[in-house]
N, C-alpha and C positions, 0 to 999 in steps of 0.2 A: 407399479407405475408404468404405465405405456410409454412408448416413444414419442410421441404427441405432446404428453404432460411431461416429459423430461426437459425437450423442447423450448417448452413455453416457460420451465424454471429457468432455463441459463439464458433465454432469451430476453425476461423483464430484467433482472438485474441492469444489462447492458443497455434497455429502453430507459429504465433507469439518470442511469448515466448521461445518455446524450441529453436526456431532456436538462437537466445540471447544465448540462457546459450549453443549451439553448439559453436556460435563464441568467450564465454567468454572461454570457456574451451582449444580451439585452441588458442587461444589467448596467454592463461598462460602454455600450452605447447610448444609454439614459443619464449616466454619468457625466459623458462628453458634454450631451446635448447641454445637461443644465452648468456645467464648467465655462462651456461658449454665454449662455444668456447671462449670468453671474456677470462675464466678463464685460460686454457688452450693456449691462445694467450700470456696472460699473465706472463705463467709459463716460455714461450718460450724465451720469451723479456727479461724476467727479471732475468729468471735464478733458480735456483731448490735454491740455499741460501735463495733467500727470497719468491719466490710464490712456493710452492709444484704444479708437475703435475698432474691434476685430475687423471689420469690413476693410478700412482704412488700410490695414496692416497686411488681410491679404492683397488689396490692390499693390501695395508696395511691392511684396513678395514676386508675384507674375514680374512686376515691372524690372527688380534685377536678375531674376528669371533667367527672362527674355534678352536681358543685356549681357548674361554671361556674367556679371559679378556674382552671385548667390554659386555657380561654378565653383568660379575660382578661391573665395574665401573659404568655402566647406571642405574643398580641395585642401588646402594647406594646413587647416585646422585638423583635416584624417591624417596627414600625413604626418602630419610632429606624434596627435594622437599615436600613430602606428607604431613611428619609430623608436617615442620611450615607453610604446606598452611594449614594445619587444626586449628593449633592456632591462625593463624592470622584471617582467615575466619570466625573463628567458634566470636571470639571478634567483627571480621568489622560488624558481623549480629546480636547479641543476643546486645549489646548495645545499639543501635539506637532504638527498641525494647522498652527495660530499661527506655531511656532519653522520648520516648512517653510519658510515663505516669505520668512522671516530669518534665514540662514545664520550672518552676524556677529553676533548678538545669540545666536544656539546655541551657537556656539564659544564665546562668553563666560559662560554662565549653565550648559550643560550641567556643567560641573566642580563649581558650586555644590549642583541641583539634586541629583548622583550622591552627594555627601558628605553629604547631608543623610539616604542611606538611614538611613544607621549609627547615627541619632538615632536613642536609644530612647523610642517613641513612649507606653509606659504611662507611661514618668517625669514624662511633661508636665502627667498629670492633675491630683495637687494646683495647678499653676498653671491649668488651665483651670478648675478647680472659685475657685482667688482669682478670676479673671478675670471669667468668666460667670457664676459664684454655683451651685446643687446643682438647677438645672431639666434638661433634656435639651440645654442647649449644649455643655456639656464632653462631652456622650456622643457627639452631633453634630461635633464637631472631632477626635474619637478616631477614632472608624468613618472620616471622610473620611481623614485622614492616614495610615491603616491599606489604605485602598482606593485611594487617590489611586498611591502611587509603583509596587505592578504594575500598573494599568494606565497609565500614563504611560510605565513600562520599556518595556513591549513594543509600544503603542501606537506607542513611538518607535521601536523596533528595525522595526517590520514597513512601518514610514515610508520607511526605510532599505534596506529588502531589495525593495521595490516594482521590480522591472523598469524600466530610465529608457527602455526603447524604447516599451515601453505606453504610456509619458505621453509621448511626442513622436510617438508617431501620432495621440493624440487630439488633441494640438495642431495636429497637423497639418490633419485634418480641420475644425478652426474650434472644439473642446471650451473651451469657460470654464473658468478655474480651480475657479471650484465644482461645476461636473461632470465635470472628471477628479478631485477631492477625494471626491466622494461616488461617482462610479461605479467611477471605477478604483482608484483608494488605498484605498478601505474594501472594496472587494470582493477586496480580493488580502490585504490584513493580517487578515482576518476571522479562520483562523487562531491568530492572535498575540493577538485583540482573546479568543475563546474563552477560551484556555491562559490568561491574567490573572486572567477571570473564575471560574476555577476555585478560583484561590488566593485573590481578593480575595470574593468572594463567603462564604467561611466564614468570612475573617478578618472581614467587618461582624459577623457573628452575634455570632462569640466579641470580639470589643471592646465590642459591647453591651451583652454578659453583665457583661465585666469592670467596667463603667463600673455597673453596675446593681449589682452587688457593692460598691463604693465610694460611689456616691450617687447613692441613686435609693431608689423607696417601692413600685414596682410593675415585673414585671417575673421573667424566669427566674433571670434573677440577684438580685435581690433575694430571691426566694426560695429559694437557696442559701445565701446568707446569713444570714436570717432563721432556717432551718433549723440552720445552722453555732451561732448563737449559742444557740438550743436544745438545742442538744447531740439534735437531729432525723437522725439517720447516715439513717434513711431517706427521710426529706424533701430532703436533701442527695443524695442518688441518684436522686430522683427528676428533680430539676433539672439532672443530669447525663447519665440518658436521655433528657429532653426535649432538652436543646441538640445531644443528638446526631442524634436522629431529624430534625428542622431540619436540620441541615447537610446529613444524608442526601438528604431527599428535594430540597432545593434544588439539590445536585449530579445528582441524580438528572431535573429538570426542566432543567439548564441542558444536560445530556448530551443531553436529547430536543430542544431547540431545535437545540442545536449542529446535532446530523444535517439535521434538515431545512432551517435556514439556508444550510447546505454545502453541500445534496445534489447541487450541481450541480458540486462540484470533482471530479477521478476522486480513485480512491484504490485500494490494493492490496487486492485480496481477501483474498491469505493473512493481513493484519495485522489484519481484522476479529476482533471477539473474539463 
């Protein structure tokens, strides 16, 4: 085979490919398109009481824009967001961690830990709200409890599925436990650590909300609310696009780290999108 024909083999594969991620992208911009006319078919049928007009709802949108409220609410709503994905995260990851290096204390606590998913965790808010009183702690122990158990699942699973040959060569070699913990166990479960953050990362935003819906004075969710008791259908949609577009673009940034954090694992080409 010439170098011409070797060429033109490695080279369709990868035409291949792009043409994929041409038609997945048309794809999910076909998607949009017909999601907006739905909506707006929708508005039509049913009436501006209960579906807001898209049109409607953008003009809204520019308009506290422009006033600097759309600011300040998404503002407060990232920031609770932040501050119990950091609690909870910073727990789902440094535990699992912890329970390594005590076997007997895992076997006895994992049973507790797993039983405790199935606790519904919005139920606990009226007691967080007696507990902590209507400031940002009850919002704060929701978003952790909500971000805390995947990443700790998998956190622990990928603890688990870590190669035991990898860590007995680095021991071999003279590795400290704290540098087979940080170079080899986090760079093998990285993976496991992503796929968490996928799920736990939307659920801070939306426990935010909901906790802003409940108590709180500022905030996306307080202005659904606010909206809701206005009988505001398109203030309430407003606050509905925004929590999404949030979700969106945070999946959207966590999807561009993922890559380049990884880019050093291989991976199949054909499974590229």
């Amino acid at each position: 085979m010439t170098t011409a024909e070797e060429a033109l083999d490695l080279a369709g594969p990868q035409n291949g490919i792009n043409w994929r991620k041409y038609v997945v992208r048309g794809g999910q911009i076909a998607l949009a398109i017909f999601l907006l006319w739905a909506w707006r078919y929708g508005a039509r049928t049913a009436g501006d009481m209960l579906i807001a007009d898209p049109l409607k709802v953008w003009d809204r949108l520019v308009e506290i824009a422009l006033s600097g409220e759309l600011a300040h609410h998404t503002y407060e709503t990232l920031r609770v967001s932040a501050m119990g994905f950091a609690l909870g995260c910073g727990g789902g990851v440094i535990l699992p961690f912890i329970l390594r290096r005590m076997p007997r204390v895992t076997n006895a606590v994992e049973p507790y830990i797993l039983a405790s998913v199935g606790l519904p965790k919005y139920a606990l808010i009226p007691l967080f709200i007696l507990w902590f009183g209507i400031n940002d702690a009850p919002k704060l122990w929701l978003v952790g409890l909500l971000v805390f158990y995947p990443v700790f699942i998998a956190i622990f699973a990928g603890i688990r599925n870590v190669d035991g040959r990898l860590i007995n060569m680095a021991r071999i070699v003279g590795a400290s436990e704290m540098r087979i913990s940080t170079e080899v166990i986090w760079n093998s479960l990285q993976p496991f650590f992503f796929s968490a953050m996928k799920i736990a990362l939307p659920r801070a935003v939306s426990a935010t909300i909901i906790g802003e819906i409940l108590v709180g004075n500022e905030g996306i969710g307080f202005y659904i609310e606010n909206a809701r008791q206005q009988m505001d259908v398109i203030g309430a949609f407003v606050g509905i696009v925004v929590a999404t577009t949030l979700v969106l673009v945070i999946n959207a940034g966590l999807v561009w780290v993922d890559k380049r954090v990884t880019a050093w694992r291989p991976t199949e080409r054909e499974m590229e999108l």
